[in-house]
N, C-alpha and C positions, 0 to 999 in steps of 0.2 A: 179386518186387518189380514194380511197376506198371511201363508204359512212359514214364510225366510222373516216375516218379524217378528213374528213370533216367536220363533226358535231363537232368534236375535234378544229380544227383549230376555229370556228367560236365561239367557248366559251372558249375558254382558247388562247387570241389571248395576252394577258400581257402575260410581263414571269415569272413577279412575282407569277401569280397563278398558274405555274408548283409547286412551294412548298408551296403554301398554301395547294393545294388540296392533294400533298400526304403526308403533315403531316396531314390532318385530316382523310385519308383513311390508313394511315401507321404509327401512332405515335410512336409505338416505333420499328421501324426497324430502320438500320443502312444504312444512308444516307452516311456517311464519315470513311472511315477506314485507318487512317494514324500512320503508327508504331503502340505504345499500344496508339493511341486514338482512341476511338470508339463515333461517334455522332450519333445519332438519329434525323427523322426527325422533333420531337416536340423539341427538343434541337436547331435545327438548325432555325427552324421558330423562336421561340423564339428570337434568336439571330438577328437574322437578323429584328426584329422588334424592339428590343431595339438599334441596328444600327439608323433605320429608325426612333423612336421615338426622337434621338439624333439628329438627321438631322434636325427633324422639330423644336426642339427649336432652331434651330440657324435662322431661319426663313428664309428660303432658297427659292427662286421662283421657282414654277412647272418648272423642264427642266435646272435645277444648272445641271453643270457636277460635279462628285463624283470620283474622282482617287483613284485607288489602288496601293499600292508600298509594298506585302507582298510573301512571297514563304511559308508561314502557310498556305495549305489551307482551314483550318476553320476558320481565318480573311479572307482569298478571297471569300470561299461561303456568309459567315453574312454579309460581306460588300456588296458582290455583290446585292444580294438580299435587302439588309438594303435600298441601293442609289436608288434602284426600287421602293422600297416601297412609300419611302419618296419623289417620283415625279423625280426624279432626271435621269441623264444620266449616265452611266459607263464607265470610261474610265480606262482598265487595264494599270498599267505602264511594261515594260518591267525592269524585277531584276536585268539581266545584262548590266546595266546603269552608266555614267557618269555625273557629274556636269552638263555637256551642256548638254547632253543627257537628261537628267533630266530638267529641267528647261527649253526648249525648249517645252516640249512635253506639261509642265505647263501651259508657256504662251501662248503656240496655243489653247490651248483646253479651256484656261481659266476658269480653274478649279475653285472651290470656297470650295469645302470639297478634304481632302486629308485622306485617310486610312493607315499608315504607319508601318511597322513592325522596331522595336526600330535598326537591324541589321542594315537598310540601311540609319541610323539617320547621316550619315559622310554628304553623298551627301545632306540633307536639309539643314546642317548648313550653307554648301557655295552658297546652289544656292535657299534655301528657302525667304529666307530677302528680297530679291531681285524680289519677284511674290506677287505681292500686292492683288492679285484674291482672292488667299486663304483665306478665311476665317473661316474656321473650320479644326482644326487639332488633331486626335486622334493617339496615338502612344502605342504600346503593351509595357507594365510597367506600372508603377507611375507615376499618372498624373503630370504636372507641371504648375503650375499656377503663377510662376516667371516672371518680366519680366527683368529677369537675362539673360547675354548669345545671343547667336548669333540666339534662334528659340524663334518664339512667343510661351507664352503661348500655351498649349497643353492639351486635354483632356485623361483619360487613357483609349486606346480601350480593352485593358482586363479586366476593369472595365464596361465600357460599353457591353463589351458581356457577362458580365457574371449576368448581374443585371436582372432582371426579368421588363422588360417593359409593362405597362400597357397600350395595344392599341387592337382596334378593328379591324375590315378592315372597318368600315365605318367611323374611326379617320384619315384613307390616303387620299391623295389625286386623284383627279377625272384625270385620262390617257387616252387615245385612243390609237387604235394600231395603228394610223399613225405617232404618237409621236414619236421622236429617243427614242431609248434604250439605245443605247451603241455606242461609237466611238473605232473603235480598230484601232490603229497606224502600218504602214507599209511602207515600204522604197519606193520609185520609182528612177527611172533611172536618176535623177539628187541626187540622198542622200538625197534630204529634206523628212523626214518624212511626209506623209498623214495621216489625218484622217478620216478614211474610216466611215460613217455616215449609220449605218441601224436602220430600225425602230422596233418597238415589231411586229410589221408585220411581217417584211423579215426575223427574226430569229425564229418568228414560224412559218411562212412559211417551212422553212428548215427542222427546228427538225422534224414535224410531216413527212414532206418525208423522211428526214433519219430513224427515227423509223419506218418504211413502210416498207421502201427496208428490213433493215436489222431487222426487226421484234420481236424490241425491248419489254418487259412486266416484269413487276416488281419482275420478278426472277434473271432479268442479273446483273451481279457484273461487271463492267469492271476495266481493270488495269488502271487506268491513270498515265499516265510516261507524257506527252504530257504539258507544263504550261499553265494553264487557259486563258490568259492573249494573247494567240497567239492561231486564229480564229480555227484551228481544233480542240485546247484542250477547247474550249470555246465550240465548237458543240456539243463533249463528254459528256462534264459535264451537258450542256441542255438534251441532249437527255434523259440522262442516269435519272435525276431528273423527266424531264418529266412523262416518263415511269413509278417512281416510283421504280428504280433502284438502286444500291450503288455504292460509285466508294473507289475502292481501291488506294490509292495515293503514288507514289515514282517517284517522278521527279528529282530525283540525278541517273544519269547511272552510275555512279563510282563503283558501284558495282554490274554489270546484273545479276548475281546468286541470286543476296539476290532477287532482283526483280521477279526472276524464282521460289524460293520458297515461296514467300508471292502468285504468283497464285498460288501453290498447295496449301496451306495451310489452302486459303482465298476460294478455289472451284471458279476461276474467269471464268468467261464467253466469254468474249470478251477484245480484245486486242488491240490498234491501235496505230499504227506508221508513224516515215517518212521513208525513204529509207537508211538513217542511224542509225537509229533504229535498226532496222533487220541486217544493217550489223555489227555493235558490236554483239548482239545477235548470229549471225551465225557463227563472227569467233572469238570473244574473252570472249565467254563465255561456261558453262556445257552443254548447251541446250541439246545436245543428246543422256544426261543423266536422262532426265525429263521425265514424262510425266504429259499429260494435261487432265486427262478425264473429266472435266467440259467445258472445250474451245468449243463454241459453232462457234466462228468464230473470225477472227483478219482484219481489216482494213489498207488499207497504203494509203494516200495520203503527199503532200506537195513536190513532187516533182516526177520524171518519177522514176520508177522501172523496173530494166532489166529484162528481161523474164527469165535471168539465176538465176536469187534471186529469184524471185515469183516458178522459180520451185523446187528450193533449200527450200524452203519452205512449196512446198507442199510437200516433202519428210519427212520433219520435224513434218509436222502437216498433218498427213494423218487423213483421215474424215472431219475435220477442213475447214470452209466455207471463202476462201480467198476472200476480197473486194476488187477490186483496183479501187482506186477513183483519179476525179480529181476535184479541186476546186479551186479559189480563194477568200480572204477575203470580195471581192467588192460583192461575190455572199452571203455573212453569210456561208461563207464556200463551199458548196460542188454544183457543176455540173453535176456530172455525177459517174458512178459506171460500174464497168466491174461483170455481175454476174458471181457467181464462177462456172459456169458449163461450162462456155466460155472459162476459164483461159487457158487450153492448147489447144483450139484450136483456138483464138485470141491472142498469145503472142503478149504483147506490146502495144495492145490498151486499151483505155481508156472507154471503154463500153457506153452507151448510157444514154441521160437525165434523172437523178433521176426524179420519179412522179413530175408533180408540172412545169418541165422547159422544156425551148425548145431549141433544141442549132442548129443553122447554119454557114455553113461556107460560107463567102462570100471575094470576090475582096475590091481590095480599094475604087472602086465605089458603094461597098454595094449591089453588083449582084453576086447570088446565085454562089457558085463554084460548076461543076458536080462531080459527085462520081470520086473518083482516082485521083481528082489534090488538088492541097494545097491552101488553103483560110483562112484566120484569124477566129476562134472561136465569135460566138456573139449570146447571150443570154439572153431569156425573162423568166420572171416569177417571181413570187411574193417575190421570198427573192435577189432580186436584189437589191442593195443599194439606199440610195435617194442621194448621191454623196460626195464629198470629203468635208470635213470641213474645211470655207472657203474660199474655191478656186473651184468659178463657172468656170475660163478658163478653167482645168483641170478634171472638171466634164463633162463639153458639149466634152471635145474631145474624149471622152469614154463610153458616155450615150446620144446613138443620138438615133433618129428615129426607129431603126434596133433593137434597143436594147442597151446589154453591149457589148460592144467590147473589149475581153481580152486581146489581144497583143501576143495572141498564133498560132503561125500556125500550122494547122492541113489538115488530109485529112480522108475521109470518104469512108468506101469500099462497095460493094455493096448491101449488108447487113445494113448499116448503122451502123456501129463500126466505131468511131472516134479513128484515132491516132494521136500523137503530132507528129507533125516535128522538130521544132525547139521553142526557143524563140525568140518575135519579138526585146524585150526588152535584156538589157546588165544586167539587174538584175542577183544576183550572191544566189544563193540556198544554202545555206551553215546549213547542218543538219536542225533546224527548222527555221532556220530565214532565212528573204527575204533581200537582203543588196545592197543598192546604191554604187556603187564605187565613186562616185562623192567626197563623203565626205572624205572617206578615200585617193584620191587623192591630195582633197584639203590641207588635216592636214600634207601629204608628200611633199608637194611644198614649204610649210612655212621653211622648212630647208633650212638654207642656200647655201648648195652646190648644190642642185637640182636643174636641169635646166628643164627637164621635167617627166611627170610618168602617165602611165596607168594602171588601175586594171582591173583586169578579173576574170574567176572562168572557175578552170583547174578539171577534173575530179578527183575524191577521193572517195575509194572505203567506208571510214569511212563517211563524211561529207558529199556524195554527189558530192560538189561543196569546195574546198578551195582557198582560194582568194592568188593570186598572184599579187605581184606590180612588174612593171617594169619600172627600173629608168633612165634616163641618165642624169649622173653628169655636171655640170657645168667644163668648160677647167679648167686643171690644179689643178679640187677640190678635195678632198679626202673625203672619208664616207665609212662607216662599214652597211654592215647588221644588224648586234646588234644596231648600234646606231638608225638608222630608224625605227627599232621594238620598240626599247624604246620610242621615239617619239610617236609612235601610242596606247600602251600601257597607257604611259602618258594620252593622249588626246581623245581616243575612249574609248566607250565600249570594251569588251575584246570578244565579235565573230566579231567583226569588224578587229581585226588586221591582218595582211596578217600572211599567215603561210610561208611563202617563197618572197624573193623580189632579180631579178635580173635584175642585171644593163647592159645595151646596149648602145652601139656608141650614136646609132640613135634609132627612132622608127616607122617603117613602115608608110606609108601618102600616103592619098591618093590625086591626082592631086589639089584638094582647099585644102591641107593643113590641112586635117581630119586624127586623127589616125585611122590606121586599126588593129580594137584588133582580128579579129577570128587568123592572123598569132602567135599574142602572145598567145595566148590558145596552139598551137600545139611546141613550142619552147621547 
């Protein structure tokens, strides 16, 4: 790590003073560029102190967690930063959410402030009542101070962003960087939801190596397509703030052209995706019609990239500095980066430790694997998480001795370029989310004709990964595909539902009576 990141990491180790310091060295550049909104970063500190000033009358203890439930992201930057300020944790909610889905993630995290965008006000009526945590609740509109109706009392957070807060930085509260900052929510291989716990440590940790590698400075604009709220679009938005940066915002892919002309328009810099990203982009949209002369470089992590897309794109983006990374949330995001001078002559690996980390492959015994055979991924270094929220059994069996142990098998060539092999885990990659089948299993059994069912994740050249269920009916029952979707639809979130479910006699077992999914993967 250089010697400016150092000194960088060790004074700007909060993350709230990523935007304090580039509003006061940037006040009126453009922090946020969403449709015709244009924020500044003296507009956006503002906001986010009058967040923060709100927090503190409700008299909140250093270390409240602070939830977001917003797809505006100028409620998720002020809030984010707002819950910082005001001592508190961040926990983003995920938009495409359900009642339980919601109200789960509540009571785990034991929220006590909630940020809420008035759209998603269906899911508080039925599952708010019922989280007695909360205790301060702001919602975009007119405030409500009834206690009419099914939601308590509410304060108005457009009212609150928009008021001019009188506070200092010596009216905040006193943090350390070994304090959590944020819990981000991620599925594991049983469906229950984790909360992944990192500190203001491990996420500046990160940013400043990712600003490193990719040599970020307060000329980049990135496109942000990526949701805040899920840890690469969270890395983005640090980095990018950090730096003193803007981010241009359109998280709707419904229409990749519009997205294609707001970078021309916008002179964006940098651009970063998942592996379905790029493939909407490559096949269902103008792209070839474009060009990019501001594109300084584009990023892909959140799942493997075939070396026939990465070089289907370097065709697309000639000059253009492709990253292929790989990360998980446990690390604040990112592991490792393939630099782009590697890209065609390393297809398919995952390039080496961003500054900052160290990554080894090792046995189940925790002894080194040599170059060229396959060992499980396990990694040290300062934005490693401080463990699941929670759940100490689930944290010691992943945060031992050695390090993190990712659950990824890889192998190491003699160069030392890592590639994945496989996953250890049944986790299902489906465009930007990470998804348990467990859950969606479970919601499929509840019907009554079902005798048994497995989920998996089959290749898709759009998604990645789309989940597939496979049923076998109870003797003599009957059931539609349409009615099992509706079931799920009903009852999940809507990337959870299977995009395909087919029904079989039987389902592969192995000798104790285990399903064997990789046969349903290939069916």
């Amino acid at each position: 790590m250089s010697l400016y990141n150092q000194e960088r990491l060790q004074t700007i180790m909060l993350l709230q003073n990523y935007l304090l310091r580039a509003a006061q060295k940037y006040p009126d550049k453009e922090v946020l560029i969403h449709g015709d909104h244009r924020v500044t970063y003296a507009t956006l500190r503002a906001a986010a102190m009058s967040v923060a000033g709100w927090l503190l009358a409700k008299e909140l203890e250093p270390g409240f967690r602070g939830a977001l439930l917003t797809d505006d992201p100028f409620e998720y930057l002020a809030g984010y930063f707002g819950i910082l300020l005001a001592g508190g944790v961040v926990v983003g909610l995920n938009t495409q959410t359900s009642v339980k889905a919601l109200r789960y993630t509540l009571e785990d995290s034991g929220a006590e402030a909630l940020l809420v965008n008035r759209k998603f006000s269906r899911y508080l009526e039925a599952g708010l009542p019922a989280i007695p945590s909360v205790r301060a609740l702001a919602m975009s509109g007119a405030a409500d101070t009834s206690k009419k109706g099914s939601l308590p009392p509410y304060d108005s957070l457009t009212g609150i962003l928009d008021r001019k807060e009188v506070l200092s930085e010596q009216d905040l509260p006193f943090r350390q960087s070994c304090d959590l900052a944020q819990i981000i929510y991620t599925s594991g291989t049983t469906g229950s939801p984790k909360g992944v716990m990192l500190r203001h440590a491990n996420l500046a940790a990160n940013t400043s190596s990712i600003i490193e590698y990719l040599q970020l400075s307060g000329t980049d604009r990135v496109m942000a397509v990526l949701p805040f709220f899920y840890s690469y679009g969270n890395s983005v938005m640090l980095t990018h703030i950090a730096a003193g940066g803007s981010l241009v915002v359109n998280q709707s892919f419904l229409y990749p052209n519009v997205i294609l002309q707001q970078m021309v328009e916008h002179r964006v810099t940098g651009f970063s995706g998942v592996p379905s990203t790029y493939a909407l982009l490559l096949n269902r949209s103008a792209i070839s019609k474009y060009s990019f002369p501001d594109l300084r470089y584009i990023t892909q992590a959140g799942a493997a990239m075939s070396p026939a897309m990465a070089k289907k794109l370097k065709s697309i983006f000639p000059g253009v500095k492709i990253y292929i990374m790989y990360g998980q949330t446990e690390a604040s995001a990112r592991l490792s980066y393939l630099d782009p001078q590697e890209l065609e002559t390393r297809p398919g690996s995952i390039g080496k430790a961003i500054p900052g980390v160290t990554l080894s492959l090792r046995d189940q015994n925790g002894r080194f694997v040599p170059a060229g055979q396959t060992g499980e991924i396990v990694a040290r270094g300062g934005n490693i998480m401080a463990g699941y929220w929670q759940r100490p059994g689930e944290t010691a069996a992943v945060l031992r001795k050695e390090g993190l142990w990712t659950g990824d098998l890889a192998r190491q060539d003699k160069d030392g370029f890592f590639y994945i092999v496989s996953r250890k885990s049944d986790i299902i990659k489906s465009g930007s989310h990470r998804i348990g089948p467990k859950e969606i299993e479970d919601t499929l059994a509840v019907h009554p004709a079902v005798h048994e069912v497995a989920v998996v994740g089959v290749p898709d050249e759009i998604l990645d990964e789309r989940i597939r269920a496979c049923v076998v009916l109870k003797e003599d029952a009957k059931c539609s595909e349409k009615e099992l979707i509706r079931l799920c639809r009903r009852e999940l979130p809507a990337y959870k539902v299977p995009q395909e479910i087919l029904f079989f006699k039987e389902l592969p077992k192995t000798a104790t009576g285990k399903i064997k999914k990789a046969p349903l993967k290939n069916t």
